[in-house]
N, C-alpha and C positions, 0 to 999 in steps of 0.2 A: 722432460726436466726443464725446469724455469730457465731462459736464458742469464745471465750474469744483471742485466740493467733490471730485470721485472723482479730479482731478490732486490738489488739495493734498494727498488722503487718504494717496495714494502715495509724495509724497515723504520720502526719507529722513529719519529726527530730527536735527535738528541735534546735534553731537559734547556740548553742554554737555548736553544731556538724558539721555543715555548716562552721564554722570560724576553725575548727579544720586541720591544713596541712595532706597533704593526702600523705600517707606513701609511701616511694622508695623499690617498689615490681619489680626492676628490678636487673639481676642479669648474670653473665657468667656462670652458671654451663651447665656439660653435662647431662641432665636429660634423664631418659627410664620412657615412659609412658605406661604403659600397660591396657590396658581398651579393652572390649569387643566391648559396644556399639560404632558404628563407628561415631554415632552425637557426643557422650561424648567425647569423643577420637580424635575429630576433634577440638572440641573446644577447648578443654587443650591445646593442642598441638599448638595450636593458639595465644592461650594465654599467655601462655608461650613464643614461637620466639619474640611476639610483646614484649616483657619483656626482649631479649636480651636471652638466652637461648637458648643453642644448644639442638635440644629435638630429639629425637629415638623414635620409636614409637613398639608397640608390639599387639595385637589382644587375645594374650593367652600368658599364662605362659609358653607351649611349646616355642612358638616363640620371647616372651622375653628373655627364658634362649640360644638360638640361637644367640638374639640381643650381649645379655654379650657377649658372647662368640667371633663372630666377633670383641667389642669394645678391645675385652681382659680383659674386667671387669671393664675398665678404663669407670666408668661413676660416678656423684657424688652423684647421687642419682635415685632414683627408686620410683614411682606413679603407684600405682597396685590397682586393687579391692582388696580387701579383701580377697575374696574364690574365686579358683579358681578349678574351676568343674575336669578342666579333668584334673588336677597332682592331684586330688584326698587331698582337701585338703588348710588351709591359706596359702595366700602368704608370710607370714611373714617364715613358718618352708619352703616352697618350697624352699625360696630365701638363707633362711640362712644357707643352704647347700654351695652357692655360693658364698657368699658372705665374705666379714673378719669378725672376730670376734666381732668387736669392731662396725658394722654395727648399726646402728641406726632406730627403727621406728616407725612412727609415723601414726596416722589412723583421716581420714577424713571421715564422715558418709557422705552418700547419701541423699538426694541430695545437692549438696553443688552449689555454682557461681564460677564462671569461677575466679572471685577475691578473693576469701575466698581459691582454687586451688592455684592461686599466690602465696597468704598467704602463707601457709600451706608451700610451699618449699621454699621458703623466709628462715619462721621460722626454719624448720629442719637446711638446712644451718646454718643457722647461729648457730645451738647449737653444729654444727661440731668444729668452730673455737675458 
């Protein structure tokens, strides 16, 4: 028997949500996406260009902090796992070594849609301005 979340998950949207305008998740930032998994990582990163987004891409936190470093640091934003194995360590203390003070972050749990991803950098943006 279905647990309690996988019925509600199925049930249809109510009609007003269907009439509701479907938000402008498109945007110009330079975003670094750092993701392991290469599907995960492909997707975003997809998701994102089709959104207008210039996006960078990284495999590890080694080779994200490589990415900065080529942009010059000049990116608006940053899409990481969380933990990240080989700096020993969150992304959040890896990054904020590199990053300005005033750096902003924000945490997306697994597994999340490729438009809840949109979301998500949409949202940070926009709490930059």
């Amino acid at each position: 028997m279905p647990d309690e979340q996988t019925v509600v998950a199925k049930k249809p949207a109510p009609v007003e949500k269907k009439a509701e305008k479907q938000a402008d998740l498109s945007g110009s930032a330079t975003v670094l996406l750092v993701e392991d998994e290469d599907a995960v990582r492909m997707g975003g990163v997809r998701a994102l260009q089709t959104r207008g987004y210039t996006v960078h891409e990284a495999s590890s936190g080694v080779e994200a902090l490589e990415v900065l470093e080529e942009l010059e640091g000049k990116v608006d934003i940053i899409v990481s796992d969380v933990v990240m194995p080989e700096m020993d360590g969150y992304a959040e203390d890896a990054f904020a070594k590199n990053l300005p003070e005033d750096a902003q972050f924000g945490f997306l749990p697994k597994p999340f849609s490729l438009k809840q991803l949109a979301t998500a950098v949409k949202e940070m943006l926009e709490k930059e301005d």
